[in-house]
C-alpha positions in Angstrom: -5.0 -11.8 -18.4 -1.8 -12.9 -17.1 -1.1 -12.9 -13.1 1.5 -10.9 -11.4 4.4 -12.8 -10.9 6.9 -11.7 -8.4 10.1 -10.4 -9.1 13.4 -8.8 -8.3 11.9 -6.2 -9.8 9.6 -5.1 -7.4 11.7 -6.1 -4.3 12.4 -2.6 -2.3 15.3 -4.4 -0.4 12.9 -3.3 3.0 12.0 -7.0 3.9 8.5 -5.5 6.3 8.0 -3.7 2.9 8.6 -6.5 0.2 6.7 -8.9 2.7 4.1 -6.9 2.7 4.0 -6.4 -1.5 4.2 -9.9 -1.6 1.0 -10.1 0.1 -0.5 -7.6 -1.6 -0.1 -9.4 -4.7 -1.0 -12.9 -3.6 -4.3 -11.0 -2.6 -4.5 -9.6 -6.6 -4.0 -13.0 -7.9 -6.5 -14.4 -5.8 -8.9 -11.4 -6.9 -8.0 -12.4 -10.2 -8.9 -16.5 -9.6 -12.6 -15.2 -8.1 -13.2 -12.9 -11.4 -11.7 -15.9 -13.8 -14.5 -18.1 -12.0 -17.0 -16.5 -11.8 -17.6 -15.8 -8.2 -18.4 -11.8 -8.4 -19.6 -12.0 -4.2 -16.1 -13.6 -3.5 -14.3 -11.6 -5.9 -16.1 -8.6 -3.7 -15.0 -9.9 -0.2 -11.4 -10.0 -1.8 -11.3 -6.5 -2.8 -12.7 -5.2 0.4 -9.9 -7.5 2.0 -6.9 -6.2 -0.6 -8.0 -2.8 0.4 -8.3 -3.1 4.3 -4.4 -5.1 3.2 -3.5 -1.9 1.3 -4.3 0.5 4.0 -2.6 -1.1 7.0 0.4 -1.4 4.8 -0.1 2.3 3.8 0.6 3.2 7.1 3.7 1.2 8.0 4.8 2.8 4.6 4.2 6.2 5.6 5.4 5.8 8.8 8.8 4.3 7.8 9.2 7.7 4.9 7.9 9.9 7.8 10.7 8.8 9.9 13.2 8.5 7.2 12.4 11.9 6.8 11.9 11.5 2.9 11.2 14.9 1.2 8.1 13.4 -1.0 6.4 11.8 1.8 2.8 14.0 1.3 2.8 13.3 -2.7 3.0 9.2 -2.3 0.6 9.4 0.6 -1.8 11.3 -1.5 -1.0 8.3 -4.2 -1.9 5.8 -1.5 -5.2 7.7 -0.6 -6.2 8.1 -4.0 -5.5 4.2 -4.7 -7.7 3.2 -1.4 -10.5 5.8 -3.3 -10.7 4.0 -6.0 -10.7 0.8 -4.5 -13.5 1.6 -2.3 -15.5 3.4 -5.1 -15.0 -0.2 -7.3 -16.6 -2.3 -4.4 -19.1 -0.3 -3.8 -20.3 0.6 -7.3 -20.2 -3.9 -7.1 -22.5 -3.8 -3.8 -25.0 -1.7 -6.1 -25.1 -4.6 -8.7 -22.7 -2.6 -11.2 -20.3 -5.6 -13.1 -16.7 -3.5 -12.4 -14.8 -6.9 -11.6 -12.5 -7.0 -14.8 -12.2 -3.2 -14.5 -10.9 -3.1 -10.6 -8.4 -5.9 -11.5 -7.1 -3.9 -14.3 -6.9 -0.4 -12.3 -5.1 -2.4 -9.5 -2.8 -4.8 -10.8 -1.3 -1.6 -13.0 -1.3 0.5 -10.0 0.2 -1.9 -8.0 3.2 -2.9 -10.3 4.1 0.9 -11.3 3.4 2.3 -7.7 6.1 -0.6 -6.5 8.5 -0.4 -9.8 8.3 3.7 -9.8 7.3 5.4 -6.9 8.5 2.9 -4.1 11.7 1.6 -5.7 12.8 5.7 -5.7 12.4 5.9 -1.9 13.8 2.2 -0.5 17.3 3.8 -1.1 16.8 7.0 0.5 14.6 4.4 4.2 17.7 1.9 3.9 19.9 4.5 4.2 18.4 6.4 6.9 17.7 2.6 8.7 21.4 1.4 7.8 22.6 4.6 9.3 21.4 4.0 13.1 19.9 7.9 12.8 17.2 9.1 15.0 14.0 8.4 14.0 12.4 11.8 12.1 9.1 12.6 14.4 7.4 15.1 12.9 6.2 18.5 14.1 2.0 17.1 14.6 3.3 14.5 17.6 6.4 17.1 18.7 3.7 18.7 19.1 1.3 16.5 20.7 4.1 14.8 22.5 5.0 18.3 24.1 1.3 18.5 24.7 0.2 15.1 25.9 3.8 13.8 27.5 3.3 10.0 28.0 2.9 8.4 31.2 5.9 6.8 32.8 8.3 9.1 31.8 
C-alpha cells in the first residue's frame, strides 16, 4: 500500500492548517510503517496518538470556520466527529484483540486525502478571505451569550 505523499494538492493555502495536515499525515505514514512491521501495540499507540492529533486540530479548524463565519460549519464538524468515532471504535475494537490494523489505515488514509482535497479545499477560500480581509472575528451566539453572561475579568 503506497504512503501519502504530500502535495500541492492538499495544501489549503492556511499555513496553521497545512502544518497541521502535514502532521497529520506524517502520523499515517508512520501508522502505516508499525502495521508494515508488524508491531500491532505500536501501531495501537499511533492511532490513539493520530486521533488525540486529529482532534486538537479539529478544533483550531472549527474555530477558524466558526470565526470566518462559513455557512457549512455544523456539516464538516459532524464529518470531523464522525472521523474521531471511528477512529476510536478501530483502537478499541484492537485493545479487545480484534486484528483491524490494515482496515483503520485504509478508512483513514482515504478519509484523510478526500476530507483535505474535498471538504477543506472548498472552505480555505472562503477563511483566507475573511483572514485577508482584517474583518471581525464571527463569535457566535453560545459565547455572545455566555460572554454577556460571564463578562471576563479585567474589562
Amino acid at each position: 500500500m503506497p504512503k501519502i505523499i504530500w502535495s500541492d494538492k492538499l495544501t489549503t493555502g492556511i499555513p496553521s492548517i497545512d502544518e497541521q495536515h502535514h502532521e497529520l499525515i506524517e502520523l499515517i505514514n508512520i501508522l502505516q510503517d508499525n502495521i508494515e512491521r508488524g508491531e500491532l501495540t505500536l501501531a495501537g499507540q499511533t492511532l490513539q496518538a493520530l486521533t488525540e492529533k486529529k482532534m486538537a486540530h479539529c478544533m483550531h479548524e472549527e474555530e477558524l470556520l466558526c470565526q470566518s463565519g462559513f455557512p457549512f460549519y455544523k456539516p464538516h464538524k459532524r464529518q470531523h466527529e464522525s472521523f474521531v468515532r471511528e477512529c476510536t471504535a478501530f483502537y478499541q475494537r484492537a485493545q479487545a484483540g480484534e486484528h483491524v490494523t490494515y482496515k483503520a489505515l485504509a478508512f483513514v488514509k482515504l478519509w484523510m486525502v478526500k476530507h483535505i482535497r474535498g471538504e477543506d479545499i472548498d472552505y480555505a477560500n472562503f477563511v483566507r478571505r475573511h483572514i485577508e480581509s482584517g474583518a471581525e472575528p464571527v463569535v457566535p451566539w453560545h459565547l455572545r451569550t455566555l460572554n454577556r453572561f460571564f463578562p471576563k475579568r479585567g474589562k
